[in-house]
C-alpha positions in Angstrom: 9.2 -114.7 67.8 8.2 -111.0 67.2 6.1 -109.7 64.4 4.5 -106.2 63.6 0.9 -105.7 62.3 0.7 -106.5 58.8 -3.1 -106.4 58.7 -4.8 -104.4 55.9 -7.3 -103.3 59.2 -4.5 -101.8 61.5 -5.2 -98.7 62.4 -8.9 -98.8 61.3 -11.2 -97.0 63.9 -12.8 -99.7 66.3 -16.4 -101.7 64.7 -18.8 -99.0 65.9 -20.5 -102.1 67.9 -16.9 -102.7 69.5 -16.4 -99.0 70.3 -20.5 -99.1 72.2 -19.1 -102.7 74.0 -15.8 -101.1 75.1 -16.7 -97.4 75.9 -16.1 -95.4 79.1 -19.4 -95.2 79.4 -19.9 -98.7 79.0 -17.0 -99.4 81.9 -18.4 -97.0 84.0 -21.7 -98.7 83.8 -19.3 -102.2 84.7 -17.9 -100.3 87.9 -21.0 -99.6 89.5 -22.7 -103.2 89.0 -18.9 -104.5 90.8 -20.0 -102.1 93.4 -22.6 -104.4 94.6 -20.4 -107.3 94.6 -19.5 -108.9 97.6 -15.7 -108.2 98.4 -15.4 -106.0 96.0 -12.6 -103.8 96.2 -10.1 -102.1 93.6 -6.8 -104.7 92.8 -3.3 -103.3 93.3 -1.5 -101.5 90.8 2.7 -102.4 91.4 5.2 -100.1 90.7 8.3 -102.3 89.5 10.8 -99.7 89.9 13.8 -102.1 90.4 13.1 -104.1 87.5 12.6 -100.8 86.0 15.9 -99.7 86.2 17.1 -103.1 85.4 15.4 -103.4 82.0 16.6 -100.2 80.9 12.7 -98.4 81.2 11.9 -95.1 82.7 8.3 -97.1 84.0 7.0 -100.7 84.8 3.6 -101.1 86.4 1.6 -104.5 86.9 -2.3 -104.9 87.9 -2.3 -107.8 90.3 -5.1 -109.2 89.4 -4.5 -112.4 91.9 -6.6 -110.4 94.5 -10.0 -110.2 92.4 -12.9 -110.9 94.5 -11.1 -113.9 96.2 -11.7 -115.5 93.0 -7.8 -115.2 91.9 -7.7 -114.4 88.4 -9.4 -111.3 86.3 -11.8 -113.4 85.0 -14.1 -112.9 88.1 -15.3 -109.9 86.2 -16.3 -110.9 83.0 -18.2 -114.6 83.3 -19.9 -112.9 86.4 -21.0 -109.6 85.0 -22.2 -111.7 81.8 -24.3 -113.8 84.1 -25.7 -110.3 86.0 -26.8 -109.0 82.8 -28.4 -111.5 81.0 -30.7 -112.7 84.2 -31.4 -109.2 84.8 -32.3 -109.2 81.1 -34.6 -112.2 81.2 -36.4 -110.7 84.4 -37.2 -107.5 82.1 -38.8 -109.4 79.3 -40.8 -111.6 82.0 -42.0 -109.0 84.3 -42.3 -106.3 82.0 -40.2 -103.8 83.7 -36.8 -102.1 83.5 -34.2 -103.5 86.0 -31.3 -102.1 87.5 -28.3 -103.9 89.4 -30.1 -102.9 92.7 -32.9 -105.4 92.2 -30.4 -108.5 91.5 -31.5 -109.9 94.9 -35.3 -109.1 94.5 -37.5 -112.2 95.3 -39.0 -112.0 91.7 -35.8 -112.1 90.2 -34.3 -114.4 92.2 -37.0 -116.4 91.1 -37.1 -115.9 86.9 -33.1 -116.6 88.0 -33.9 -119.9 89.5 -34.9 -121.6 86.5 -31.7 -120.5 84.2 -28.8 -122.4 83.5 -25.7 -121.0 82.3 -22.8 -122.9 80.8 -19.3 -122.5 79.4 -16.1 -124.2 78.5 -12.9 -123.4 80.5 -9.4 -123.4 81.3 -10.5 -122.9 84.9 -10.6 -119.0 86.0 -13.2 -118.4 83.0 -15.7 -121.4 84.6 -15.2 -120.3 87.8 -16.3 -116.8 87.3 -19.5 -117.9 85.8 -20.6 -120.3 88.8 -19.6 -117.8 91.0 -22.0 -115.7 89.1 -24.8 -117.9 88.8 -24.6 -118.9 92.7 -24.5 -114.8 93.2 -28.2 -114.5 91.1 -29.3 -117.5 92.3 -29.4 -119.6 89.0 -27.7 -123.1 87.8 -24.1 -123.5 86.2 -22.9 -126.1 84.0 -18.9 -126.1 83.7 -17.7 -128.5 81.0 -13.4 -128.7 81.4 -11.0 -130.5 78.9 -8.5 -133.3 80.4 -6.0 -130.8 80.9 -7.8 -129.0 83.6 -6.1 -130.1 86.8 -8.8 -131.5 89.8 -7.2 -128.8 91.8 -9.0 -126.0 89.2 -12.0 -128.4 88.8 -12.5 -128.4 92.9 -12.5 -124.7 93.1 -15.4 -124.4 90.4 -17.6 -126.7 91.9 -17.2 -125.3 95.1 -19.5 -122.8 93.5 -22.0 -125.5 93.2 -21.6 -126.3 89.7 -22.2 -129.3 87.6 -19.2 -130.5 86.3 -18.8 -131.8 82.7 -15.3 -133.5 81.3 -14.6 -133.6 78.1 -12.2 -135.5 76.2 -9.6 -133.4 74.0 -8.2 -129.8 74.4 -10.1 -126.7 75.4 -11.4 -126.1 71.9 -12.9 -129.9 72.3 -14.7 -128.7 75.2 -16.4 -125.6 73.7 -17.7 -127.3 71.1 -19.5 -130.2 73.3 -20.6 -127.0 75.3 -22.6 -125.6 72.5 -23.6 -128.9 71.6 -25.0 -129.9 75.0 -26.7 -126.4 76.1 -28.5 -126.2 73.0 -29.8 -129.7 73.9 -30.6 -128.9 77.1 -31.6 -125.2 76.6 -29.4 -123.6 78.7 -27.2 -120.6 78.1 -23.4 -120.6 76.8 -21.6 -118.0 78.5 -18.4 -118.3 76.5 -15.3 -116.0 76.5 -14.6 -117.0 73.0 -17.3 -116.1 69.8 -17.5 -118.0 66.7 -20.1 -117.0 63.8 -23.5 -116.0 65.1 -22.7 -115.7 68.5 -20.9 -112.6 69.5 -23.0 -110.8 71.9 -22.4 -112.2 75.1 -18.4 -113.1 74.7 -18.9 -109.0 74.1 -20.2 -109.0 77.8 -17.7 -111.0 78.9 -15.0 -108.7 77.4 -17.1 -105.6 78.8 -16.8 -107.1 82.3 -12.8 -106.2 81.8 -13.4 -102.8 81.5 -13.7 -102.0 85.2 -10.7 -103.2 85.3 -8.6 -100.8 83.2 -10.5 -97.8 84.9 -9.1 -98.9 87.8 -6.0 -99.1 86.1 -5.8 -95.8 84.7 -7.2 -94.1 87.3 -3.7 -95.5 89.4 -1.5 -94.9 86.9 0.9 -91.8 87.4 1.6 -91.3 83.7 0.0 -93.0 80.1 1.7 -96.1 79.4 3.9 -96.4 75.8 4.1 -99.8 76.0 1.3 -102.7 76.8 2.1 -106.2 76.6 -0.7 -108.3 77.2 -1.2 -112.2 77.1 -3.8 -113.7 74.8 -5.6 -117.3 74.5 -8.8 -116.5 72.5 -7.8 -113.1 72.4 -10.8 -111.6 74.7 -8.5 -110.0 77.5 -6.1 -108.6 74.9 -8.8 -107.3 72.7 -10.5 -105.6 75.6 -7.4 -103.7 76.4 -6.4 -102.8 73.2 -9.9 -101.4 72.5 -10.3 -99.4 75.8 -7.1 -97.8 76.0 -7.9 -97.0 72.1 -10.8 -95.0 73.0 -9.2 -93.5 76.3 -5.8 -92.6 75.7 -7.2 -91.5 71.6 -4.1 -90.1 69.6 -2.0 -91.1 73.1 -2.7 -94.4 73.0 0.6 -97.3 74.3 1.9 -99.3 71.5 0.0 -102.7 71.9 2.0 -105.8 72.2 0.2 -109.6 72.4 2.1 -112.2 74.2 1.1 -115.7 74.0 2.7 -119.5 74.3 4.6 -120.7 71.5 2.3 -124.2 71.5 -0.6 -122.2 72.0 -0.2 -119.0 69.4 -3.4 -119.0 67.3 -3.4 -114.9 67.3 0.5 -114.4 66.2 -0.5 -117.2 63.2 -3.7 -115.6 62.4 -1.6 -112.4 62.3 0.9 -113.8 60.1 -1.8 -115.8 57.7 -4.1 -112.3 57.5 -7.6 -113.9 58.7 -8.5 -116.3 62.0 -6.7 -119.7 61.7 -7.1 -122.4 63.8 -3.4 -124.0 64.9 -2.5 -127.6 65.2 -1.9 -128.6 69.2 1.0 -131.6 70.6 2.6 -130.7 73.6 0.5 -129.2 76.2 1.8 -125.4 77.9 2.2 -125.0 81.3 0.3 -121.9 80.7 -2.8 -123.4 80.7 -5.6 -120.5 81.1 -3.7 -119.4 77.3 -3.7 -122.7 75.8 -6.6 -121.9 73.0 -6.0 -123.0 69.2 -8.4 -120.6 67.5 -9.4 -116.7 68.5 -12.2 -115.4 69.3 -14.0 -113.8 66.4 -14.6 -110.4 67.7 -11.1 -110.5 69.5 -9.6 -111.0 65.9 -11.7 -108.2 64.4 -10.4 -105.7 67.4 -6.8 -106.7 67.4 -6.8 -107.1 63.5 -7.1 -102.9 63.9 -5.4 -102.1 67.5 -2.6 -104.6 68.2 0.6 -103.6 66.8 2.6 -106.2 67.2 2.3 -110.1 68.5 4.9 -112.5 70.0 5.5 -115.7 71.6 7.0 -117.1 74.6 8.6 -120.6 75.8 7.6 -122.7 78.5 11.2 -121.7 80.5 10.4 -117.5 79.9 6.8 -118.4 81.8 8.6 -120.3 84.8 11.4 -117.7 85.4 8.9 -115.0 85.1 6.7 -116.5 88.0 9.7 -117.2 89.8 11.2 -113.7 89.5 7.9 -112.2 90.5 7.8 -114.1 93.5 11.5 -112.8 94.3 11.7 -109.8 92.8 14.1 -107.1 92.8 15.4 -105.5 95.7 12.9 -102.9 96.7 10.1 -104.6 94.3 7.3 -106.0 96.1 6.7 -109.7 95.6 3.9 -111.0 93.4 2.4 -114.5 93.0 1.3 -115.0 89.6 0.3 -118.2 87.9 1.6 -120.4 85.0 -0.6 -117.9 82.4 -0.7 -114.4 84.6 2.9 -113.1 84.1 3.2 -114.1 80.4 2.7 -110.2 79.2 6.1 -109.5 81.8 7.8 -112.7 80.5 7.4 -111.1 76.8 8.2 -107.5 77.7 11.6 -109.5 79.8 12.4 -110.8 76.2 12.1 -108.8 74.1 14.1 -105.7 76.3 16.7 -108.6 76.3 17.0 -108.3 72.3 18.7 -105.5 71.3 16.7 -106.1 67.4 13.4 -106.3 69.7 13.9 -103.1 71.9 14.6 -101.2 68.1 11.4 -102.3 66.5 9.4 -101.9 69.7 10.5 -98.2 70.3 11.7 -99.5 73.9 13.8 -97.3 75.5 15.0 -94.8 79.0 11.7 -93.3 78.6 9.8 -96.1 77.8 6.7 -96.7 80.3 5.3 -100.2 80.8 2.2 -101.1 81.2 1.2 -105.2 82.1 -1.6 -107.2 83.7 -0.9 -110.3 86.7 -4.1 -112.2 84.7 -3.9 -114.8 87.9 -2.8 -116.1 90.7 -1.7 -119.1 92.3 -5.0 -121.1 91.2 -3.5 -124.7 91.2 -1.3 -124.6 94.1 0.6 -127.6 93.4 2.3 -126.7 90.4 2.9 -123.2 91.8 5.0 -124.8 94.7 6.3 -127.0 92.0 7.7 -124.4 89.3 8.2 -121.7 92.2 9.9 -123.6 94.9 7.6 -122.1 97.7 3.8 -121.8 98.4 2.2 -118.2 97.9 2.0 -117.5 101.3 5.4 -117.7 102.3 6.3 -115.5 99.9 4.0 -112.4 100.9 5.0 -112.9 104.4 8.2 -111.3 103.4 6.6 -108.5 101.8 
């Protein structure tokens, strides 16, 4: 299904608070903390010019973000940088001075970040960035996952050397206990989803992405007229929509969100006017998207700078995965997960739709513009839904 922007708010400059989270300023100030990352390195920007030509588009370019500081998915750089901040943060107000990013690894703040614990709800790549995070500073990680999360995805996190938590229920289920425990136990949520009263750091989180659409637009060859972007809470979506807002200004792509038809709490808040929280039954294979209720400040930035939401089947995710994997002739391959080449599989369907292409201005001169959120990060059901493991399929590249 396909909707425009109905939203008394669209259009609306950005929340001056938004605008100061999601500035170029702001992302430059994100770049240069990545730069003391370990591995850190600039992902690849793909030029899909055979499917290009196949859809009927003058442009389509993907950010891989599968290759993200060998953590697999784009969340490495939001948890993480969250993390960074708020123990350099706590290290100011105990030691009375003003820290940079170049005193992370200091003994005295290696120290204040020894007694921290941070903690979060996740899907997987979200938890994973944060106890990769608090390993990096030196401080404690508590990672609580719903009964969907796959042992594969709860393995990889506590490799980090987190505690790990299971919950009974969905992924909303397991942000609530999250709160619930962490204020018990006094440690702090690092969450990539905001509710009322808690907005600050799930604005760090969605700052952390920033870095990423410099990259970005520092790669591409022209602006982009079309961005379709998958969306669980909203916080990856409402960081692109904002950024490129401020960058491209009167330029700016028209803004699509993508997300699972089981899973669409941002196309039915869109449709009801305010946040709504949307009934779950049958789980979607796109798990890292499989949220029921947005993120508050997501809502408020995509309420004024998406312009149009859609949802996708379970079949559009597979094929999409699979025909990244073996792309068209002169295409490079791409492995991306279950949840990281939703934005393509919406962009695939709705350039099928002749009623679709109209009402999204798609056409020969029509530039795309979409994110690889993640790669291969349960293995299994990539070999499963793919027919082949990742490897295999860059060898031939």
């Amino acid at each position: 299904m396909l909707i425009a922007n109905t939203h008394p708010d669209h259009g609306l400059p950005l929340n001056p608070a938004d605008a100061e989270t999601l500035s170029i300023a702001e992302a430059a100030t994100v770049s240069r903390f990545l730069s003391y990352r370990p591995n850190h390195k600039p992902t690849p920007l793909h030029a899909l010019t055979g499917l290009a030509r196949e859809t009927g588009v003058a442009a389509i370019h993907i950010k891989d973000e599968s290759h993200r500081l060998d953590l697999n998915s784009f969340k490495a750089l939001g948890g993480s940088y969250a993390v960074i901040r708020l123990v350099l943060e706590e290290a100011e107000r105990k030691l009375g001075l003003k820290l940079d990013i170049a005193e992370l690894q200091s003994p005295a703040v290696r120290e204040i970040a020894a007694r921290m614990t941070f903690g979060c709800a996740t899907d997987g790549n979200h938890g994973k960035s944060v106890a990769a995070g608090a390993k990096l500073v030196g401080a404690k990680a508590a990672i609580f996952v719903h009964s969907g999360v796959s042992d594969e995805r709860v393995a990889a996190i506590a490799a980090f050397g987190a505690e790990m938590i299971r919950v009974d229920g969905t992924y909303d289920d397991s942000v609530v206990e999250a709160e619930r425990r962490c204020a018990e136990m006094g440690w702090i949520v690092v969450s990539d989803t905001s509710w009322p009263g808690y907005e600050r750091i799930p604005a760090l989180v969605m700052q952390g992405y920033t870095s990423m659409l410099s990259e970005a637009a520092a790669a591409l060859p022209q602006t982009p007229t079309h961005v379709f972007i998958q969306a669980g809470v909203g916080g990856l979506a409402a960081a692109v929509a904002g950024h490129f807002d401020i960058l491209y200004g009167d330029e700016r792509p028209r803004f699509i969100v993508v997300e699972p038809d089981r899973a669409a709490c941002i196309f039915e808040s869109a449709k009801a006017g305010h946040p709504v929280k949307v009934g779950h039954d049958e789980p979607t294979i796109m798990a890292m998207l499989e949220c029921y209720e947005p993120s508050l400040v997501a809502w408020r930035i995509l309420s004024r700078k998406a312009d149009d939401f859609m949802t996708i089947g379970e079949d559009a995710a597979a094929a999409t995965m699979r025909r990244l994997a073996r792309p068209v002739a002169g295409d490079p391959p791409v492995v991306a997960g279950e949840s990281g080449g939703a934005g393509l599989a919406g962009f695939l369907k709705a350039a099928q739709d002749p009623k679709a292409r109209a009402a999204l201005g798609i056409d020969a001169r029509s530039r795309i513009f979409l994110i690889n959120t993640e790669g291969a990060t349960d293995q299994g059901r990539y070999e499963a839904i793919v027919g082949a493991a990742p490897e295999e399929l860059l060898a031939t590249a």
